[in-house]
C-alpha positions in Angstrom: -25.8 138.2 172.5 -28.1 138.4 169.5 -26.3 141.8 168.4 -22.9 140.1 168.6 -23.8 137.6 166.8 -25.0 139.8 164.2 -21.5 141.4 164.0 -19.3 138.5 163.6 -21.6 137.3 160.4 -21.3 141.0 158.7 -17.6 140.4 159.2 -16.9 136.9 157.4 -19.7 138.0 154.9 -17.0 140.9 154.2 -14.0 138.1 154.5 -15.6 135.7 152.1 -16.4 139.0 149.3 -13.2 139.7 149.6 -11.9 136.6 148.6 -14.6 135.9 145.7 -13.5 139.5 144.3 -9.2 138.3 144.5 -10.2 135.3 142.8 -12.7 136.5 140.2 -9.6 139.3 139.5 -7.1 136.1 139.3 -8.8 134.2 137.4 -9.7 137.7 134.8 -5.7 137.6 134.6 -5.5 134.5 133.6 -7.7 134.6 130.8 -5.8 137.5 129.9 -2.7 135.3 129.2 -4.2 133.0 127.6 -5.9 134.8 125.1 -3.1 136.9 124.6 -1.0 133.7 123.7 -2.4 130.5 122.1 -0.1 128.4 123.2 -1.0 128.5 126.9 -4.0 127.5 125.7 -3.5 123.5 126.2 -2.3 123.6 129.8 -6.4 122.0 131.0 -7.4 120.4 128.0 -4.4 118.9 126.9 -4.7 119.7 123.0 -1.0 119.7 120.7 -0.1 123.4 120.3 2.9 124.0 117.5 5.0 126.2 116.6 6.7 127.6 113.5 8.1 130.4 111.9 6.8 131.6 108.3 8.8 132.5 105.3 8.5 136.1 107.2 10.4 135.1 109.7 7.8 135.5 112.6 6.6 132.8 114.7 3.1 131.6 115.0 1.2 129.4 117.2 -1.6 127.3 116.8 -3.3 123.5 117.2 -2.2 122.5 113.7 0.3 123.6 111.1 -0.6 124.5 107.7 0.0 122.4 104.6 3.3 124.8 102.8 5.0 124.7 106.4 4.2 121.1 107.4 7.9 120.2 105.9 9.8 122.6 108.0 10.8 121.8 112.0 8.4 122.4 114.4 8.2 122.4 118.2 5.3 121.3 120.3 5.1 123.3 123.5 2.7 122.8 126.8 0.5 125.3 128.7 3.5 126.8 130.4 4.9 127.6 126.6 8.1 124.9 128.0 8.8 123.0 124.4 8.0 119.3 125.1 8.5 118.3 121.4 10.5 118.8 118.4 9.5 117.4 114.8 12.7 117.5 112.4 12.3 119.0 109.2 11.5 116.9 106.3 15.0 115.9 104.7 15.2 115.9 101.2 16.0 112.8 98.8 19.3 114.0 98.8 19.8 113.9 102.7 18.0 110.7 103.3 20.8 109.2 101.2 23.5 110.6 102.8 22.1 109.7 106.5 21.8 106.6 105.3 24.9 106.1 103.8 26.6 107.9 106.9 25.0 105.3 109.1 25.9 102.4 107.4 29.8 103.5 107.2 29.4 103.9 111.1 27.8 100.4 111.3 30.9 99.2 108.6 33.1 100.8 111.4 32.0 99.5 113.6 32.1 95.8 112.4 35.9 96.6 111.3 36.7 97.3 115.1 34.8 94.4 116.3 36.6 92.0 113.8 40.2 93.6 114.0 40.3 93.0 118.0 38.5 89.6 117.8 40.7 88.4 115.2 44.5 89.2 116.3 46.4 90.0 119.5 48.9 91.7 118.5 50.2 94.1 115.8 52.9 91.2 115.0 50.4 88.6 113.7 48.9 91.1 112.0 52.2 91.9 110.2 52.8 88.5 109.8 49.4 87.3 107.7 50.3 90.8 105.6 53.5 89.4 104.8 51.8 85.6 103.7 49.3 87.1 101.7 51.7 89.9 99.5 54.5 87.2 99.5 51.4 85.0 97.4 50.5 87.6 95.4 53.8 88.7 94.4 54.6 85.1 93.5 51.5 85.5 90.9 52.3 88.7 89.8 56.0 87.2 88.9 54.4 83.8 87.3 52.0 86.5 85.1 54.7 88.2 84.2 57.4 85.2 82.9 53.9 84.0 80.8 53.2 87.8 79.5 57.1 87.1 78.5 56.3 84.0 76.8 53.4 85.0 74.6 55.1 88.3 73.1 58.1 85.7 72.9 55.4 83.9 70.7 53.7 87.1 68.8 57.0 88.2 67.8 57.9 84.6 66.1 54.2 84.9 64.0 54.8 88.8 63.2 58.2 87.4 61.8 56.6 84.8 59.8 53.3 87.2 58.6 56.0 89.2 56.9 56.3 86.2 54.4 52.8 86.2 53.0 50.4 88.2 51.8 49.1 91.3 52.5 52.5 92.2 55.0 55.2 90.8 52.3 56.1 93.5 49.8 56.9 90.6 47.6 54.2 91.0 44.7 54.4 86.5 44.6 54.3 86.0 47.9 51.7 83.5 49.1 48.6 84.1 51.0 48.5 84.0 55.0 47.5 80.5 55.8 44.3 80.1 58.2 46.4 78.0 60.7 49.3 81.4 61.4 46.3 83.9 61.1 44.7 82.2 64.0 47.5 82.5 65.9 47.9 85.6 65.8 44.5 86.3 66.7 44.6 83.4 70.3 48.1 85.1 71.3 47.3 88.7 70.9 43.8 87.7 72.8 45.7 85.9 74.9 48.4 88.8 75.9 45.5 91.5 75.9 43.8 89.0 78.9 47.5 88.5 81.2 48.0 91.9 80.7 44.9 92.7 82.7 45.1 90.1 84.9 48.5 91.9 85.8 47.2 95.5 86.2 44.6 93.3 88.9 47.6 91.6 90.8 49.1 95.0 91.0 45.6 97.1 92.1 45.1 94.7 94.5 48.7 94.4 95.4 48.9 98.2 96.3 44.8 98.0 97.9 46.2 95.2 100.4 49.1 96.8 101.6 47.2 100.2 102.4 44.7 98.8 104.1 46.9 96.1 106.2 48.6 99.6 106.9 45.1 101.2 108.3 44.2 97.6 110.3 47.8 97.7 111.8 46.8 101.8 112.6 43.5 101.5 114.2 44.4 98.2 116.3 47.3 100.4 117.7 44.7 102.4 118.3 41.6 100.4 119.6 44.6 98.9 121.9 46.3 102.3 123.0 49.5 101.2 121.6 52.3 104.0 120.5 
């Protein structure tokens, strides 16, 4: 009894070597790995490990990245070397403006669509307030117009008269321009100068509304799925 005993223990002495030699080789392995390849190297203690890729062109890894590559994208991985994170790169002036300006144009967008289909129900009544609104401001173009008419009517009468007095008569005795004709002159062609660009606005704004009731009238066919 004693001597079988004795057998059975030599045996799981052997069994239990055995497995302390597979898991001391394992283990070996591992550390293999993991030195071979820093970014493994957070899988038990949790640490950041990046990665980036140098003006070379080769990638590196490591628990922080230095200062001239800090701008550039970089990727955070985990012990399995599975990315888990991604940093963008540090946008420029120039590109900060431009996402900016691209998202508020989506926002602007968006607003339009909300307003267009909260406002009208059909493509008719939007039609219809186009045709109030260019019917007023073609009636204000016209009254600009006939008072344009009226004050050149008006220049021409004191250009007429200016010829009669000094300096525009040729006539040596002709008599000086009187203060009252010279500052008429100077309110109508003022005057003139000011209708005339209020008429140039009537017409911008003439042409502006009726391209974009044409692009309201598009996108709610659209926003509606009408052909």
């Amino acid at each position: 009894m004693p001597a079988a005993h004795n057998g059975a223990g030599f045996h799981g002495d052997t069994h239990v070597k055995n497995l302390i030699r597979i898991l001391t080789a394992c283990v070996l392995e591992v550390s293999l790995c993991v030195a071979a390849n820093p970014a493994l190297a957070d899988s038990s203690t949790g640490r950041r490990v990046y990665k980036w890729v140098d003006a070379q062109g080769l990638t590196h890894y490591g628990d922080h990245i230095p200062p001239e590559y800090a701008s550039q994208e970089q990727h955070i991985i985990n012990g399995q070397g599975i990315e888990v994170d991604r940093l963008e790169a540090q946008k420029s002036p120039e590109q900060l403006a431009l996402a900016d300006q691209l998202k508020l144009d989506e926002e602007q967008r968006a607003n339009r669509d909300r307003n267009l289909l909260n406002t009208y129900v059909s493509v008719q009544e939007i039609e219809h307030l186009r045709d109030q609104r260019l019917n007023l401001l073609s009636d204000q173009i016209k009254v600009t117009g006939q008072f344009l008419e009226i004050l050149n009517g008006k220049l021409k009468k004191l250009l007429a008269s200016s010829t009669h007095f000094k300096p525009y008569s040729d006539d040596p005795k002709a008599p000086p321009m009187s203060d009252q004709i010279a500052e008429d002159l100077v309110r109508v062609g003022i005057d003139i100068r000011t209708q005339e660009e209020n008429l140039r606005e009537k017409r911008n704004e003439e042409t502006s509304m009726t391209k974009q009731f044409e692009s309201d009238i598009a996108r709610f066919r659209e926003l509606r799925g009408i052909h």
